[in-house]
C-alpha positions in Angstrom: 183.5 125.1 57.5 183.7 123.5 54.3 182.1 126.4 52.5 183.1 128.8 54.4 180.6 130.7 55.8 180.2 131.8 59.3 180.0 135.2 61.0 182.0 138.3 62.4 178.8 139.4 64.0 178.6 139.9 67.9 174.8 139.5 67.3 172.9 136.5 68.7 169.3 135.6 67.7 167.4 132.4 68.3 164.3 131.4 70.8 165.6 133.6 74.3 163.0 132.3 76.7 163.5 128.4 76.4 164.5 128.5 80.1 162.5 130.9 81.8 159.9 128.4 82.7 161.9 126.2 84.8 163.9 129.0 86.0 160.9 131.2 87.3 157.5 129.5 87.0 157.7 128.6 90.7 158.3 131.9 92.0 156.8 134.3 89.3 153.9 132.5 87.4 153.2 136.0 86.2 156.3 135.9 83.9 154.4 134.1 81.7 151.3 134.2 79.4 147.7 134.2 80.3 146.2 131.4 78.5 142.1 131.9 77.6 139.7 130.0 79.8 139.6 126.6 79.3 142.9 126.5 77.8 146.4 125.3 80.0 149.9 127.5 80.4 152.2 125.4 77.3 154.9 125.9 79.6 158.3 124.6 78.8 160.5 125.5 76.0 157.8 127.6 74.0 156.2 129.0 76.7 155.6 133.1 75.6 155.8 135.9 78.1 153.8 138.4 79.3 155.4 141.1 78.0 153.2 143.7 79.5 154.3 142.6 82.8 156.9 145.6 84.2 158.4 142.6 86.1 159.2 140.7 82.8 161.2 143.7 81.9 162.7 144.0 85.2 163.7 140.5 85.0 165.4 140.6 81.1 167.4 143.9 82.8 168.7 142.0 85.5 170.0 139.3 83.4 171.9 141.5 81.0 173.6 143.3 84.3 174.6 140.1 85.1 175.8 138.8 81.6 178.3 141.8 82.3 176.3 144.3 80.1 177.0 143.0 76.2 176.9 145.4 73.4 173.7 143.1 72.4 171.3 141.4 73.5 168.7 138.8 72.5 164.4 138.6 73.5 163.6 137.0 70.9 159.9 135.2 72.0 160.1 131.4 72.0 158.6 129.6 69.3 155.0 128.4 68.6 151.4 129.8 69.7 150.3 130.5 73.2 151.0 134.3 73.0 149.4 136.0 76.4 145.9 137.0 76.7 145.3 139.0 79.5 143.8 142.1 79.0 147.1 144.8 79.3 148.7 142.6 76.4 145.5 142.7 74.2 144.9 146.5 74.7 148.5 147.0 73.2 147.4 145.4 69.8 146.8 147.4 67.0 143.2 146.8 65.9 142.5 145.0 69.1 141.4 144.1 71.8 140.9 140.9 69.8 139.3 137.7 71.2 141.8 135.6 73.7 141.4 132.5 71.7 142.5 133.9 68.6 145.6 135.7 70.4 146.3 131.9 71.7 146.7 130.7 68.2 146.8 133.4 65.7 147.1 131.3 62.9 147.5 134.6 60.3 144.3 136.2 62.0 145.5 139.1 64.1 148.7 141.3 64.1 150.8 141.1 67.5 154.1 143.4 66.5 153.2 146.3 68.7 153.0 144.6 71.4 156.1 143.4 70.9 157.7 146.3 69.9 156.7 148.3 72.5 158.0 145.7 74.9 161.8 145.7 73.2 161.3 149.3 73.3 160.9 149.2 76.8 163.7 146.9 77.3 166.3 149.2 74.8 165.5 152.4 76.2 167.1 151.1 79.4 169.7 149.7 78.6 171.0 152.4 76.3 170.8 154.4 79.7 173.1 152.3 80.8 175.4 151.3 77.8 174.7 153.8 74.7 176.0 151.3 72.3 173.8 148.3 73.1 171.4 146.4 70.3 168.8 144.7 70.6 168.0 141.4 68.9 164.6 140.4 67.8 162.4 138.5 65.4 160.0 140.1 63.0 158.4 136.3 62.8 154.8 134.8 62.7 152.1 137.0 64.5 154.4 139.7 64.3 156.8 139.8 61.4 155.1 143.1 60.0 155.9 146.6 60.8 153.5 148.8 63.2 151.9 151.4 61.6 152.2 154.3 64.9 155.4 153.5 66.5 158.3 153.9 66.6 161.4 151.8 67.4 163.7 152.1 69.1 167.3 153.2 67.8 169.7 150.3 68.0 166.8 147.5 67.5 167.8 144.8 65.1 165.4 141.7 63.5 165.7 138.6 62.0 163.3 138.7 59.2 161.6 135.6 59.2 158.7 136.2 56.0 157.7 135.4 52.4 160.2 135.6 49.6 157.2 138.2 48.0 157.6 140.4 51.7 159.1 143.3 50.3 157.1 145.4 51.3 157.1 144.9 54.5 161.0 144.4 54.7 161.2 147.9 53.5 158.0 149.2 56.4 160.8 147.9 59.1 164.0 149.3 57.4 161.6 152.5 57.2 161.8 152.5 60.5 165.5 152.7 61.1 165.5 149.0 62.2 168.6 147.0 61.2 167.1 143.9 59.1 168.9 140.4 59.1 167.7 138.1 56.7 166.3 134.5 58.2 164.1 133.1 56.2 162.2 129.3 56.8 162.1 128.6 53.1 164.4 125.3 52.8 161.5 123.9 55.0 159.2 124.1 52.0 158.9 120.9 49.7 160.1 119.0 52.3 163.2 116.4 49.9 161.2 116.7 46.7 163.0 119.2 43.9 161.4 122.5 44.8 163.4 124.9 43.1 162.1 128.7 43.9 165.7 129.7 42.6 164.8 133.3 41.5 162.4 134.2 44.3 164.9 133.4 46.7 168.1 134.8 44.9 165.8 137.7 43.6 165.2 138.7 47.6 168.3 137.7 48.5 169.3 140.8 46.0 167.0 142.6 47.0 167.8 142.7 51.0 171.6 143.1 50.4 170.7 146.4 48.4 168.1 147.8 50.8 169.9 147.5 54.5 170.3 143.6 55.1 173.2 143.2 57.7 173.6 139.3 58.0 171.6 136.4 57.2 171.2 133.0 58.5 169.3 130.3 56.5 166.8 127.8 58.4 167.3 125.0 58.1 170.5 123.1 55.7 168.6 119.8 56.1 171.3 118.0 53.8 168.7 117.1 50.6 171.9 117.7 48.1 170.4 115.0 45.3 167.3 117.3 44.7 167.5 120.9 46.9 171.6 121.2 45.8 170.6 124.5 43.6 169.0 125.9 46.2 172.2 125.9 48.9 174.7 126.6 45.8 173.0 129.7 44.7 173.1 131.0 48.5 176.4 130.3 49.3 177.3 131.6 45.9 175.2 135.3 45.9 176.5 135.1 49.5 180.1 135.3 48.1 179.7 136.7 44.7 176.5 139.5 44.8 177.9 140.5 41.3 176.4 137.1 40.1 172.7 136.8 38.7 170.8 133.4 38.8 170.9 132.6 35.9 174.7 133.0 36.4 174.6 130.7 39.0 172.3 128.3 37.6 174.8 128.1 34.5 177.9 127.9 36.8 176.2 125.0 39.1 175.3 123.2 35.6 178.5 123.2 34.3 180.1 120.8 37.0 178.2 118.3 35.6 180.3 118.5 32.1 178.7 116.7 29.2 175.5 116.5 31.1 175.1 120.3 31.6 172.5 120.8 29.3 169.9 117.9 30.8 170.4 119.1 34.4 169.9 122.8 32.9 166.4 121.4 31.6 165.8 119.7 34.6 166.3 122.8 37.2 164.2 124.5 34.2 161.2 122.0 34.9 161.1 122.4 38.2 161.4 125.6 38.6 158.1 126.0 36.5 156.7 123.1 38.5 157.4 124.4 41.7 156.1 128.1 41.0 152.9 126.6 39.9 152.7 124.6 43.3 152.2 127.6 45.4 153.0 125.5 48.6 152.9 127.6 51.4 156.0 129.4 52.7 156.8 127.9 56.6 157.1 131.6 57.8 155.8 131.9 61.0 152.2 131.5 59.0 150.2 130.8 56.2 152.3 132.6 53.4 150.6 131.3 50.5 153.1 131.2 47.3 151.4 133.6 44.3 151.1 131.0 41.4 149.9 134.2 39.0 
C-alpha cells in the first residue's frame, strides 16, 4: 500500500493443488502421482498430479464449472519434487522415458514441460469450448520452466516465469510460442540478509521482459532486509514506475537520499555489486541456476 503497487489483473497464479489431497485422496488415489518403488506418496500440500490421468482433467473442468466459469483459471502444480512416475507421464517427456527416481527429484536432470504443457493444453482446449475468452494460468518453474521444442500451446495460456536473471533465451522460446509471460522471479531468496546486490542483472531483465511481451510481475519474496537488500526493492519498484529510468539512474537517485553521505553509500553498492557478481551463488529458481561469474 505504501508504495503503491498492486494489480488490475484478473489473473491468479500460485500453488493450485494444495488441497486436492485432503479433498480427493480417499476417493481417487489416482489423482495423484506415482511415486518409484520404494519411495511414499508426499501427499499434503505439495503433493503433484498425475497429469496424464483423463480424470485429473475431468476433475480441474468440473471445478471451473462450478467456480461459475472465470475468464481465468489457475493449475499451477504444487511446489517441491515428487512429480509422477508412472509410465503414461514418463512417455510424454521429451527425451524420455527417463528413470522414475530421477522424475521423483529432478534436481536440474531431466526436462518435464511437455508433460505439462500438454496437460494445460488439454485443460484450455476445453474450456475455450465453453468460454472463448478463458486463460490459463501456469508456471514455467523448476523441472519445467523451459519451452518444448515440438508443441505447441495453446492460445490463451499464460506463465509465471520463475528462471535465472541470464534466461533470456528461454523467455523469448515461450513468448515464441504465443504464450503470455509474467515475470516471477525467486531472486530476493538469494544471499539470504547479507548485501547481495545483482542490481543490473535484475533491472537489466526487468528491461528486458517489459520490451519483449511481459504482462505483470510479481517478486518472491519482500522478506523486509531494508539495511542491506534496500537497492534491490527500490530499483523494482522504481523501473516498475518509471521504465524510462536506467540503473545507474536509480542507483544515483536511491544514493542521493542519503545527502552528504551519497558518495560512500555510492561506493558501497559499487563493492558489492562487484562482490556479489563474483559470488555466483546459485539462483533459487526452481533449480540449480548457477550465477556466470565470467
Amino acid at each position: 500500500d505504501r508504495h503503491q503497487l498492486g494489480t488490475r489483473s484478473s489473473l491468479r497464479f500460485g500453488h493450485a493443488f494444495t488441497k486436492w489431497w485432503d479433498a480427493h485422496y480417499k476417493a481417487r488415489p489416482d489423482y495423484f502421482a506415482v511415486p518409484p518403488t520404494g519411495e511414499t506418496q508426499r501427499g499434503e500440500r505439495g503433493v503433484k498430479l498425475c497429469t496424464s490421468n483423463p480424470a485429473v482433467i475431468e476433475q480441474v473442468i468440473a471445478d471451473w464449472r462450478a467456480a461459475g466459469r472465470p475468464a481465468s483459471w489457475n493449475v499451477c502444480p504444487n511446489d517441491g519434487i515428487g512429480f509422477c512416475t508412472c509410465e503414461r507421464c514418463r512417455s510424454l517427456d521429451a527425451g524420455g522415458p527417463f528413470p522414475a527416481e530421477i522424475v521423483w527429484a529432478p534436481a536440474g536432470r531431466v526436462d518435464l514441460s511437455d508433460r505439462h504443457v500438454i496437460f494445460q493444453n488439454a485443460i484450455l482446449a476445453r474450456m475455450k469450448a465453453e468460454r472463448p475468452d478463458t486463460r490459463l494460468c501456469a508456471f514455467a518453474y523448476g523441472a519445467y520452466r523451459n519451452p518444448p521444442t515440438n508443441l505447441r500451446v495453446e492460445s490463451g495460456t499464460v506463465l509465471e516465469f520463475v528462471h535465472g536473471y541470464q534466461a533470456r533465451k528461454e523467455w523469448q522460446g515461450w513468448s515464441d510460442l504465443g504464450v503470455k509471460l509474467a515475470l516471477r522471479p525467486n531472486w530476493l531468496h538469494s544471499g539470504a540478509n547479507a548485501p547481495y546486490l545483482t542490481l543490473h542483472q535484475v533491472g537489466d531483465f526487468l528491461t528486458f521482459a517489459r520490451k519483449h511481451g511481459m504482462v505483470q510481475h510479481r517478486f518472491d519474496s519482500l522478506h523486509g532486509y531494508w539495511a542491506t537488500q534496500g537497492p534491490n526493492y527500490y530499483l523494482i519498484a522504481r523501473l516498475t514506475s518509471r521504465p524510462d529510468l536506467t540503473v545507474d539512474d536509480v542507483i544515483a537517485e536511491y544514493t542521493s537520499a542519503f545527502g552528504p553521505a551519497a558518495p560512500a553509500i555510492r561506493r558501497w553498492i559499487h563493492y558489492w555489486q562487484n562482490y556479489s557478481d563474483k559470488l555466483a551463488i546459485t539462483l533459487a529458481a526452481g533449480g540449480e541456476v548457477p550465477v556466470d561469474s565470467n
